[in-house]
BALOBA-1460 file (C-alpha; in Angstrom, 3 decimals):
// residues 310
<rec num="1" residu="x" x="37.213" y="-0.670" z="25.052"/>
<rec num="2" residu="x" x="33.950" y="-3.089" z="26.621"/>
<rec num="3" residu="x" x="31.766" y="-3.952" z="24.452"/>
<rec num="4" residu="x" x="27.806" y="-4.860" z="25.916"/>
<rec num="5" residu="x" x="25.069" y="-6.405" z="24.990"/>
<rec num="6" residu="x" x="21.800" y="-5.157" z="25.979"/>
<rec num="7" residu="x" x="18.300" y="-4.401" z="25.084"/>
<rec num="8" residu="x" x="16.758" y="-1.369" z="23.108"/>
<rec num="9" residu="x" x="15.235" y="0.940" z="24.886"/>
<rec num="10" residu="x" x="12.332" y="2.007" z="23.007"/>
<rec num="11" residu="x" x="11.808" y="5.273" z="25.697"/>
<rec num="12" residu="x" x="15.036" y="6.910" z="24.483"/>
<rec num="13" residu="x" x="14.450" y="7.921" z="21.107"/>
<rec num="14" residu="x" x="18.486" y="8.706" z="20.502"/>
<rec num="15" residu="x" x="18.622" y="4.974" z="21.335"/>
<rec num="16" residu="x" x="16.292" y="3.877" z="18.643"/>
<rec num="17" residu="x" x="17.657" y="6.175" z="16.190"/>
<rec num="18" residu="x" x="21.257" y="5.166" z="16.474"/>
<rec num="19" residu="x" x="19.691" y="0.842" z="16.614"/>
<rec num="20" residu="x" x="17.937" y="2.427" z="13.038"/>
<rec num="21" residu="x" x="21.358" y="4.350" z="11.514"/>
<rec num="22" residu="x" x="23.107" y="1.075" z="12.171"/>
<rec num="23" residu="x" x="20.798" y="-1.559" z="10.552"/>
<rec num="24" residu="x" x="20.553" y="0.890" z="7.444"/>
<rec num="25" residu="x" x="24.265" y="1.428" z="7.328"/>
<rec num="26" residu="x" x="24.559" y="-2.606" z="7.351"/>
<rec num="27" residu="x" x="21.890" y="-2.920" z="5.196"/>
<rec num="28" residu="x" x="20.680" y="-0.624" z="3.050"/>
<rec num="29" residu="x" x="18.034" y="-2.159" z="0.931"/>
<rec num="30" residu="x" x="15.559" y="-1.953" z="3.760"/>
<rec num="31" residu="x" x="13.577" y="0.765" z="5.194"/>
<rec num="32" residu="x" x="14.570" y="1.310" z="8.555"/>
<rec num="33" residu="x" x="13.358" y="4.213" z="10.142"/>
<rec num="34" residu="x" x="12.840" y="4.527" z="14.557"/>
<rec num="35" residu="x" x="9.360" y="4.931" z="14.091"/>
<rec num="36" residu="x" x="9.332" y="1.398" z="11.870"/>
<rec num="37" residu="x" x="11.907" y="-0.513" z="14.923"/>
<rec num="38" residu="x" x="9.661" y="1.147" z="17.632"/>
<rec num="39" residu="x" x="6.387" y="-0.069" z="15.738"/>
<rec num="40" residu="x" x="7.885" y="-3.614" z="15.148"/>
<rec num="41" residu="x" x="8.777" y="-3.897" z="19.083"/>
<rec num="42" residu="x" x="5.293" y="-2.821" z="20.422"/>
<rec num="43" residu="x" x="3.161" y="-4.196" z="18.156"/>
<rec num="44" residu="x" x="4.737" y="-8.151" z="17.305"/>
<rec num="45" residu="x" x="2.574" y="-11.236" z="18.471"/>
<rec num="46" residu="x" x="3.254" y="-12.162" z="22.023"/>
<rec num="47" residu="x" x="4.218" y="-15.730" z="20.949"/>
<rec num="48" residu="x" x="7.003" y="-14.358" z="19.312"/>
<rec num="49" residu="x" x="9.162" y="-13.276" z="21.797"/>
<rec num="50" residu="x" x="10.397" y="-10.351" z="20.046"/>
<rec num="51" residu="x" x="13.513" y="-8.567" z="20.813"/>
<rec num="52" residu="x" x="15.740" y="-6.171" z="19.635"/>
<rec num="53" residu="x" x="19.001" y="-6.178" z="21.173"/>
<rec num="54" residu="x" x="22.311" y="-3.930" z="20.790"/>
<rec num="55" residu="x" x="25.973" y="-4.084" z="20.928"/>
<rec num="56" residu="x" x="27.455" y="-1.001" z="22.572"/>
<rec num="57" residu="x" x="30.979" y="0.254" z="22.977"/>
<rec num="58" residu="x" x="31.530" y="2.575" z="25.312"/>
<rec num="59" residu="x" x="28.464" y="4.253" z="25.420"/>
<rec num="60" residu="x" x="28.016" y="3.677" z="21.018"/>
<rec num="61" residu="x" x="25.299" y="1.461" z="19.457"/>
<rec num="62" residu="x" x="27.628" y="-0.498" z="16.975"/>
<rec num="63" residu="x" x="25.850" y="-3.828" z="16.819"/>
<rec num="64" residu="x" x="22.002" y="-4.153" z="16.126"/>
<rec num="65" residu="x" x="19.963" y="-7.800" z="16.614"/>
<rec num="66" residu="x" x="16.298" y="-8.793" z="16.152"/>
<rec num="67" residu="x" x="15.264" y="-12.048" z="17.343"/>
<rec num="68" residu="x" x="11.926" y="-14.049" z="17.671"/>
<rec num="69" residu="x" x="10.416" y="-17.540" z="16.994"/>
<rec num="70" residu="x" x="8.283" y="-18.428" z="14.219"/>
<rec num="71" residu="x" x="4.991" y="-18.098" z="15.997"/>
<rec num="72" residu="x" x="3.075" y="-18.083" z="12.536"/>
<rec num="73" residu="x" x="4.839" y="-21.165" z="11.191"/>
<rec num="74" residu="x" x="2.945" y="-24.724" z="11.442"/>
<rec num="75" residu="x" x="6.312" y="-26.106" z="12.849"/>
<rec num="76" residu="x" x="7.013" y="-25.354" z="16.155"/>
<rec num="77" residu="x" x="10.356" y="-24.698" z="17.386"/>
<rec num="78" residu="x" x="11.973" y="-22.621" z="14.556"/>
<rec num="79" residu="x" x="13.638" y="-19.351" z="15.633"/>
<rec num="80" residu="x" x="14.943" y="-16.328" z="13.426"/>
<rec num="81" residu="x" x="18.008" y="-13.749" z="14.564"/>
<rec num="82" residu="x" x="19.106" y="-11.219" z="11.981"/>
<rec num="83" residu="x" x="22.455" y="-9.390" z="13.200"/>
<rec num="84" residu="x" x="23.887" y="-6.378" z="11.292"/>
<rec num="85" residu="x" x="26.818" y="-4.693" z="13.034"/>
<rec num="86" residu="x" x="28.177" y="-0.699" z="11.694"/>
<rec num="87" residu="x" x="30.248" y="-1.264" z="8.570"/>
<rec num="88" residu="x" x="32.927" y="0.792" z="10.618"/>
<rec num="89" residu="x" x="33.163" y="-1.271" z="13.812"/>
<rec num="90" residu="x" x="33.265" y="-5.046" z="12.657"/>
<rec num="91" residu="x" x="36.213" y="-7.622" z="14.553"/>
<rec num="92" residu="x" x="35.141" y="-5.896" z="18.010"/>
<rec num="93" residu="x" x="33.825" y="-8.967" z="19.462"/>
<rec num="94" residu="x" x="29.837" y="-7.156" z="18.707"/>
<rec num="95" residu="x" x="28.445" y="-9.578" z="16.388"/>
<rec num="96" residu="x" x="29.577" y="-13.017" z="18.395"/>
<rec num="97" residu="x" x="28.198" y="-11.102" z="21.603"/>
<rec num="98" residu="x" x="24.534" y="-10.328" z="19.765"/>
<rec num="99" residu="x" x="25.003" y="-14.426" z="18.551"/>
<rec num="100" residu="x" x="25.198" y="-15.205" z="21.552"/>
<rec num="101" residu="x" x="22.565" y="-13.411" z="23.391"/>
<rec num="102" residu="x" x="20.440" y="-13.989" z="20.467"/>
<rec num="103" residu="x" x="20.290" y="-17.663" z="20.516"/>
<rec num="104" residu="x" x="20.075" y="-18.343" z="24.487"/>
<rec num="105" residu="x" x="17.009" y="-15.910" z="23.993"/>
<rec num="106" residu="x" x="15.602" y="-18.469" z="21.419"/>
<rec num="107" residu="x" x="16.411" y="-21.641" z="22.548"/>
<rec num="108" residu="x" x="15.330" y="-20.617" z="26.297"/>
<rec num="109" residu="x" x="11.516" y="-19.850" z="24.665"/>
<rec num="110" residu="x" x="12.046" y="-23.757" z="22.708"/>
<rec num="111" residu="x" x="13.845" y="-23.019" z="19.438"/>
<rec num="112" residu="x" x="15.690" y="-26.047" z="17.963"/>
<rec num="113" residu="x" x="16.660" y="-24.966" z="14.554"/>
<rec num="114" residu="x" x="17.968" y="-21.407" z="14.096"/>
<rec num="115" residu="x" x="17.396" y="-19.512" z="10.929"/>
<rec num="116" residu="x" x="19.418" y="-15.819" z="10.035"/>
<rec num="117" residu="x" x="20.380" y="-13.884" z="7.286"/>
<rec num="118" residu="x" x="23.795" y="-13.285" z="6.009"/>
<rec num="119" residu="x" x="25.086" y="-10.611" z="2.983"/>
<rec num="120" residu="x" x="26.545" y="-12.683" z="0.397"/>
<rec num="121" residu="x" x="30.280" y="-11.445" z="1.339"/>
<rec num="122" residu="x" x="33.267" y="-13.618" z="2.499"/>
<rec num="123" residu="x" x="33.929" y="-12.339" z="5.952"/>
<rec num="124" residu="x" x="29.869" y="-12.681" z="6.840"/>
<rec num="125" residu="x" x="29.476" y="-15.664" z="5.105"/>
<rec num="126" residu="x" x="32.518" y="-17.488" z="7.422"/>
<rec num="127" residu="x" x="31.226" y="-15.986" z="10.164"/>
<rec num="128" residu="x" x="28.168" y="-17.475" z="10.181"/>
<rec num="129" residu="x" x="29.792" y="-20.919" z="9.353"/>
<rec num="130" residu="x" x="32.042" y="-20.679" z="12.333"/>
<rec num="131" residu="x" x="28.988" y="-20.520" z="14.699"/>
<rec num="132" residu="x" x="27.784" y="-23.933" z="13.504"/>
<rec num="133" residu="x" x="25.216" y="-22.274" z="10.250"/>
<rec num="134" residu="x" x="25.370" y="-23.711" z="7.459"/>
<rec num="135" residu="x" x="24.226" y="-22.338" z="3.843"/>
<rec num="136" residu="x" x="20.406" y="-22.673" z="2.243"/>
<rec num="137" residu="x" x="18.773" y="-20.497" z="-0.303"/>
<rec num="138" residu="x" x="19.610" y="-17.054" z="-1.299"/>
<rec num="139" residu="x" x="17.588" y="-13.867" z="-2.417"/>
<rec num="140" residu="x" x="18.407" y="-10.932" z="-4.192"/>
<rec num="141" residu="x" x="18.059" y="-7.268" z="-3.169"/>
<rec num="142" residu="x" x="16.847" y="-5.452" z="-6.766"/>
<rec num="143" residu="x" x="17.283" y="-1.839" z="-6.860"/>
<rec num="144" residu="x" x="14.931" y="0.733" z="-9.531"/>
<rec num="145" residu="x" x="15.802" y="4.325" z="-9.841"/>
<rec num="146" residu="x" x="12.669" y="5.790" z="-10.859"/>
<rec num="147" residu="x" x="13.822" y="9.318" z="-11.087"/>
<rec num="148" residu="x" x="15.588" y="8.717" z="-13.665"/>
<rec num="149" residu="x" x="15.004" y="5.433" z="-15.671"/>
<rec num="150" residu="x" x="12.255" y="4.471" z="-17.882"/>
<rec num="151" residu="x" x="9.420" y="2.453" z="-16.297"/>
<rec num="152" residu="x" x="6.933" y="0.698" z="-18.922"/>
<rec num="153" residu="x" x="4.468" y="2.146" z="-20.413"/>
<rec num="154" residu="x" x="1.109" y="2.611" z="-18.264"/>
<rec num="155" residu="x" x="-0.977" y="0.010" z="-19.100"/>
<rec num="156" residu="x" x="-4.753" y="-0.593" z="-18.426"/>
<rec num="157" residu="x" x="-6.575" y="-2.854" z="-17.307"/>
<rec num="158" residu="x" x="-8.533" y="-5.072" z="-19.048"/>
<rec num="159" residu="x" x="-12.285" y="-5.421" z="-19.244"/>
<rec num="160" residu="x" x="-13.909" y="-7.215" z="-15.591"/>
<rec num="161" residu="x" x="-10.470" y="-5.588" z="-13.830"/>
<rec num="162" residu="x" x="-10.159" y="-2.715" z="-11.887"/>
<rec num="163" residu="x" x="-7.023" y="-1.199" z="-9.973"/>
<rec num="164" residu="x" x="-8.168" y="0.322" z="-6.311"/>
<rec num="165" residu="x" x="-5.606" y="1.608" z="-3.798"/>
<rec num="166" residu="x" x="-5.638" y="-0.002" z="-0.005"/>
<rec num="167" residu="x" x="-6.784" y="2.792" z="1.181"/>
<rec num="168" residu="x" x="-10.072" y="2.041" z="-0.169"/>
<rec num="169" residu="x" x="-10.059" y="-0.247" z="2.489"/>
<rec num="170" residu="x" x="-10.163" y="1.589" z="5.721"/>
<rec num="171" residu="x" x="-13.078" y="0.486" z="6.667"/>
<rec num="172" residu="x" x="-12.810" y="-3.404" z="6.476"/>
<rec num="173" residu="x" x="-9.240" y="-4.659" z="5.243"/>
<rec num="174" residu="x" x="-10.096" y="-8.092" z="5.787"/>
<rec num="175" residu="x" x="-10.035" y="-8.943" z="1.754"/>
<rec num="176" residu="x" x="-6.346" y="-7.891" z="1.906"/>
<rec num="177" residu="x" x="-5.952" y="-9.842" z="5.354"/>
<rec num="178" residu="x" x="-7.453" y="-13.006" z="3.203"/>
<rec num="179" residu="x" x="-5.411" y="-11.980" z="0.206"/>
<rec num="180" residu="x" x="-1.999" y="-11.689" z="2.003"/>
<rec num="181" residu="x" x="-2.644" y="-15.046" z="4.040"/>
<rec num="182" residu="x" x="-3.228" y="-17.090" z="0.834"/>
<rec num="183" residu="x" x="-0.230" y="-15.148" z="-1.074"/>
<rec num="184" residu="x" x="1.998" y="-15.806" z="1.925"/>
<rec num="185" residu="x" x="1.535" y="-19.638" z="1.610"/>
<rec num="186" residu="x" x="3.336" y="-19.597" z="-1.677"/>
<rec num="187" residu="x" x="6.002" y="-17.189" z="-1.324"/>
<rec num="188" residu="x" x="9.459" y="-19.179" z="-1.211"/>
<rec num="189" residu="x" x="10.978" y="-19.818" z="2.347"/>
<rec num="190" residu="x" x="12.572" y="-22.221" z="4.020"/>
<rec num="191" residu="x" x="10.054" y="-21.097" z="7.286"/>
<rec num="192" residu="x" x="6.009" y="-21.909" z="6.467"/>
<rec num="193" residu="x" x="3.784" y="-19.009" z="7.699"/>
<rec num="194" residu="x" x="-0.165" y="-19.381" z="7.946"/>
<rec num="195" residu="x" x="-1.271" y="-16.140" z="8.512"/>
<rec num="196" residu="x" x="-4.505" y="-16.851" z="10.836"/>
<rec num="197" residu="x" x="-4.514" y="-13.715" z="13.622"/>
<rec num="198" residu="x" x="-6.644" y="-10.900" z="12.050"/>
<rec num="199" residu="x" x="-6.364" y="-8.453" z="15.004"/>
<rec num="200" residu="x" x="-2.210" y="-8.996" z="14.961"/>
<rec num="201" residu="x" x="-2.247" y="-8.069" z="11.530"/>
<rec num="202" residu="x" x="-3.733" y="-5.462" z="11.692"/>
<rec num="203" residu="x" x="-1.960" y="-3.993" z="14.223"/>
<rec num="204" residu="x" x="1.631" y="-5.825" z="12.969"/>
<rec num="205" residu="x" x="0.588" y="-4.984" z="9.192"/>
<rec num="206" residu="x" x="-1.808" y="-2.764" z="8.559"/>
<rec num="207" residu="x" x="-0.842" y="0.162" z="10.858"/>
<rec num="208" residu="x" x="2.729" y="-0.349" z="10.046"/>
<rec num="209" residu="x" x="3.961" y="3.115" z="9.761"/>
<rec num="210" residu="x" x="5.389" y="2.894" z="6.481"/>
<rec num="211" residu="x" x="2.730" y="1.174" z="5.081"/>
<rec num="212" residu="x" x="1.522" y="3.496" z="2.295"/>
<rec num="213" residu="x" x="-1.948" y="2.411" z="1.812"/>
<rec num="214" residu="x" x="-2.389" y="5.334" z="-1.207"/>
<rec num="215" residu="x" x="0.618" y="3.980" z="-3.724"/>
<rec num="216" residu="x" x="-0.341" y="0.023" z="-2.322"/>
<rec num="217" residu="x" x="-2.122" y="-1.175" z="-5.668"/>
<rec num="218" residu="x" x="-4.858" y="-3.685" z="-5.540"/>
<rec num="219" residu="x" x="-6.570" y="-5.192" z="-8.669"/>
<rec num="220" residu="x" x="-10.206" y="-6.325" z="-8.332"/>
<rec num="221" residu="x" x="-11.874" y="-9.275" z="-10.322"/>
<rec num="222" residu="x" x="-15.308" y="-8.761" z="-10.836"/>
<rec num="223" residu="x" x="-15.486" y="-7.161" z="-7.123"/>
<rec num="224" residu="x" x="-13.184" y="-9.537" z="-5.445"/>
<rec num="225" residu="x" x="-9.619" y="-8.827" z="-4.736"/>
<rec num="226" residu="x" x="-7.399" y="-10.563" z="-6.539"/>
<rec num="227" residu="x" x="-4.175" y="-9.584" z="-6.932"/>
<rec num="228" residu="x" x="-2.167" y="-6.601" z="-5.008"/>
<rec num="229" residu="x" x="1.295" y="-5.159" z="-4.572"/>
<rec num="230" residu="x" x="2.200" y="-3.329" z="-1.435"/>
<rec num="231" residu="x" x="4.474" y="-0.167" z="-0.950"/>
<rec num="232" residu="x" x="5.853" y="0.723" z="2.044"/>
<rec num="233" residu="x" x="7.992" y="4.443" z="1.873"/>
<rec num="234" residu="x" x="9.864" y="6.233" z="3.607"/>
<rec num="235" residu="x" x="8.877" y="9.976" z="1.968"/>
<rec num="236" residu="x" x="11.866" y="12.008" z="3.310"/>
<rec num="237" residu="x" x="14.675" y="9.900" z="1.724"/>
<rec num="238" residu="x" x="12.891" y="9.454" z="-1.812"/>
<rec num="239" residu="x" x="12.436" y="5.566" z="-1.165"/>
<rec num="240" residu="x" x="9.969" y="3.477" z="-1.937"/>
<rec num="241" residu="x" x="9.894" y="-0.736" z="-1.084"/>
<rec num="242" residu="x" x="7.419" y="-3.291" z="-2.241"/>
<rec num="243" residu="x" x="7.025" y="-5.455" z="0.160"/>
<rec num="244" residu="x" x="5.077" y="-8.264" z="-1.044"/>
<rec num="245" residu="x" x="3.275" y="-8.758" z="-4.593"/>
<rec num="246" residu="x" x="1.091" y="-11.483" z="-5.228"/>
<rec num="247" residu="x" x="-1.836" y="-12.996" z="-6.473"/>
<rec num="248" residu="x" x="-4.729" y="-14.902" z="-5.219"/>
<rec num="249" residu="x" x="-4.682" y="-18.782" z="-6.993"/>
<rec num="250" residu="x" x="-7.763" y="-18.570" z="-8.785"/>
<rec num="251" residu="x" x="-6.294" y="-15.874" z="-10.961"/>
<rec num="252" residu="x" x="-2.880" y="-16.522" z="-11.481"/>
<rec num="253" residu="x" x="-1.885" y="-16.465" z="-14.848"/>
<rec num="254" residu="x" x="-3.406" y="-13.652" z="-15.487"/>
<rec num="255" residu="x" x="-1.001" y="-10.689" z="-15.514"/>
<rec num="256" residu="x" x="-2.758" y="-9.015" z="-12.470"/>
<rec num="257" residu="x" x="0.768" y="-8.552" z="-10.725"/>
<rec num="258" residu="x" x="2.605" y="-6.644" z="-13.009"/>
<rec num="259" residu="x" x="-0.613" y="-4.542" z="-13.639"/>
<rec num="260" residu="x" x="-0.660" y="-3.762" z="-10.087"/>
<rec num="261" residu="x" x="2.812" y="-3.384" z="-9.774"/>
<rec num="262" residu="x" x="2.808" y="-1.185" z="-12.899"/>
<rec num="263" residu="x" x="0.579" y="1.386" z="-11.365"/>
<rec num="264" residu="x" x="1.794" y="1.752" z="-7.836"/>
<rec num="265" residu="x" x="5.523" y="2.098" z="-9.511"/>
<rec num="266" residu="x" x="3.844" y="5.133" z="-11.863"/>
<rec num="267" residu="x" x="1.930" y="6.422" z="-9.451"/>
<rec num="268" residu="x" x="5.152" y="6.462" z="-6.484"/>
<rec num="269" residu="x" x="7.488" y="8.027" z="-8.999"/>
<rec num="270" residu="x" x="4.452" y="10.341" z="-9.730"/>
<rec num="271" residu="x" x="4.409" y="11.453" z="-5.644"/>
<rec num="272" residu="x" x="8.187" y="12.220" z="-6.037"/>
<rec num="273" residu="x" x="9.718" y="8.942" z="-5.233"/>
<rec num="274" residu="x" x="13.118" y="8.421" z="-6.686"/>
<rec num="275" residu="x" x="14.512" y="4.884" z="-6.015"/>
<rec num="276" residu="x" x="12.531" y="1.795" z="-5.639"/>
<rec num="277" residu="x" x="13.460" y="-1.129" z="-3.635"/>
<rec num="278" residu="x" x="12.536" y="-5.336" z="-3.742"/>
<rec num="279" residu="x" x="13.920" y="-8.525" z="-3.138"/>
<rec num="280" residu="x" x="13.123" y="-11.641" z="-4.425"/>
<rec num="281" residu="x" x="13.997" y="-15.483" z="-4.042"/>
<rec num="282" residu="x" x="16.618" y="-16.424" z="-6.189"/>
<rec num="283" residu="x" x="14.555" y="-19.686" z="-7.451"/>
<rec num="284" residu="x" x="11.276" y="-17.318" z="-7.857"/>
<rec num="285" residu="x" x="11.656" y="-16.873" z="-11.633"/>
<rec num="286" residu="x" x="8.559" y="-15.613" z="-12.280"/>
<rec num="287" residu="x" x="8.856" y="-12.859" z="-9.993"/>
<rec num="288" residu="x" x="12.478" y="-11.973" z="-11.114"/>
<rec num="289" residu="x" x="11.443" y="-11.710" z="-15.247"/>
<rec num="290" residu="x" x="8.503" y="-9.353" z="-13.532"/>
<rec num="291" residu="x" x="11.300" y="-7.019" z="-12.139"/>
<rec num="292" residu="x" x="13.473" y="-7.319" z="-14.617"/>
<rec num="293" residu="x" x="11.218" y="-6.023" z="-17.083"/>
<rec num="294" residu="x" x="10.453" y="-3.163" z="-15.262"/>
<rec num="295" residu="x" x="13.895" y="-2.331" z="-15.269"/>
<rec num="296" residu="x" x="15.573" y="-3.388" z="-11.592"/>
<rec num="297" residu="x" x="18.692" y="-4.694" z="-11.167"/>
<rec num="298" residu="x" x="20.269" y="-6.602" z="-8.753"/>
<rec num="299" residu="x" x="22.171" y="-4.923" z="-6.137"/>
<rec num="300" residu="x" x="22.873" y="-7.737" z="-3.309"/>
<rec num="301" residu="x" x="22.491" y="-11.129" z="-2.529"/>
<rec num="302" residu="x" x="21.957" y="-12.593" z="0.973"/>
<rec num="303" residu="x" x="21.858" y="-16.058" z="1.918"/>
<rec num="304" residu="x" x="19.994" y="-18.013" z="4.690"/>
<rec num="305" residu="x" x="21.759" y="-19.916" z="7.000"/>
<rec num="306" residu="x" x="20.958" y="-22.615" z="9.293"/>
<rec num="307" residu="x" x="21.461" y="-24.326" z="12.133"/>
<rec num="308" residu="x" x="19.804" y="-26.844" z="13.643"/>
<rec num="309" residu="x" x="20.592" y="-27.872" z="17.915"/>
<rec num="310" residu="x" x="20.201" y="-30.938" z="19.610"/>
């Protein structure tokens, strides 16, 4: 049996579905749907030399990559590769192939320090090692079932606040464009991202397909966003993901997350979702006692490896 290396092809839907099966198989926490990989191929910045890339054995997708440079980072020359090959078909020779495609793509386009995710599990873990990574921080994937758990009480907000969904926004999302870049700064990462393309965001972000602008809670101050936490969902499996929840600086302090964050949870379990998804930093405390009190638990740990070349 030959096993390839090769890209997607995003005109052969059976191709994209089976790229889609694979990376939820090997990862489960996140929403991956062929309309989502498609979506993420067409519409990523140009400067970030996006690909997606299989492993194939004899004619089966087995080995999934997605590779690009850190276009929106203030420090040039950082790329990202995150590799996920089917539970099923792991010591075939797929995942050193995809490493090995993955970072002549990178360092061809200038990358000099490599950056990739890795399940917190032995085998992965020396994998990684072996190709010269070495360990940095970790995150946790946090798992909710709200079908049948108890979420907090519904709480309201207090006076000078008010709770909008995005889709209020059709019309002019650039608050939430100016709200994500400043949250975005502060979120914990070994990569920096300025967010300063408003047309790429919109068409990256905003018109994500899973985006779900209704259960996507924003909380005004006094007419100015201020806070927000966004859902993406993926409606036939039940499952719902937030994605980012944050708060401007001016009002931090405040309890404006977990109020958002409060009503899109009530208000996605309301619509029929049954399981809700996050991760979080393992050194972002504050945003781990917010989960924890709604009643997630931790179902996997990843941790970001490094390399650097040259």
């Amino acid at each position: 049996m030959t096993v390839i290396v090769r890209d997607l092809r995003p005109d052969d839907r059976s191709d994209v579905e089976a790229f889609a099966r694979v990376r939820h198989l090997a990862l489960p926490y996140i929403l991956w749907t062929a309309d989502a990989v498609l979506h993420r191929l067409a519409h990523g910045h140009p400067d970030a030399r996006f690909r997606s890339l299989v492993a194939e054995e004899d004619g089966e997708v087995i080995g999934t990559a997605q590779v690009q440079l850190a276009h929106d980072s203030p420090e040039p020359g950082q790329g990202m590769l995150n590799i996920y090959v089917h539970p099923d078909r792991t010591r075939r020779g797929a995942g050193e192939l995809l490493v090995r495609a993955s970072e002549e793509h990178l360092t061809a386009h200038g990358a000099t320090k490599l950056f990739a995710w890795v399940l917190d599990e032995p085998a992965n873990r020396a994998f990684a090692e072996r190709h010269g990574y070495g360990a940095s921080r970790s995150a946790h994937f946090l798992r909710l079932d709200l079908a049948g758990g108890t979420l907090p009480p519904l709480q309201y907000p207090p006076p000078g606040v008010e709770l909008r969904p995005a889709a209020d926004f059709a019309d002019d999302p650039r608050p939430l464009f100016e709200l994500d870049a400043e949250t975005a700064q502060d979120e914990p990462s070994d990569v920096d991202t300025e967010f300063t393309d408003y047309e790429n965001w919109i068409e990256e972000n905003w018109k994500h397909p899973l985006l779900n602008r209704e259960l996507t809670t924003v909380a005004f101050v006094e007419g100015r966003p201020a806070a927000f936490s966004v859902a993406y969902t993926d409606a036939p499996t039940g499952r719902y993901v937030t994605a980012m929840t944050g708060t401007a600086r001016a009002f931090r302090g405040r309890g404006l997350a977990k109020l958002a964050k409060n009503d899109s949870l009530h208000r996605a379990r309301a619509a029929g979702y049954t399981q809700a998804l996050t991760g979080n930093d393992v050194g972002n405390d504050p945003m781990l006692a917010i989960n924890k009190w709604f009643g997630y638990e931790i179902c996997a740990t990843e941790v970001r490896y490094v390399r650097e070349l040259g």
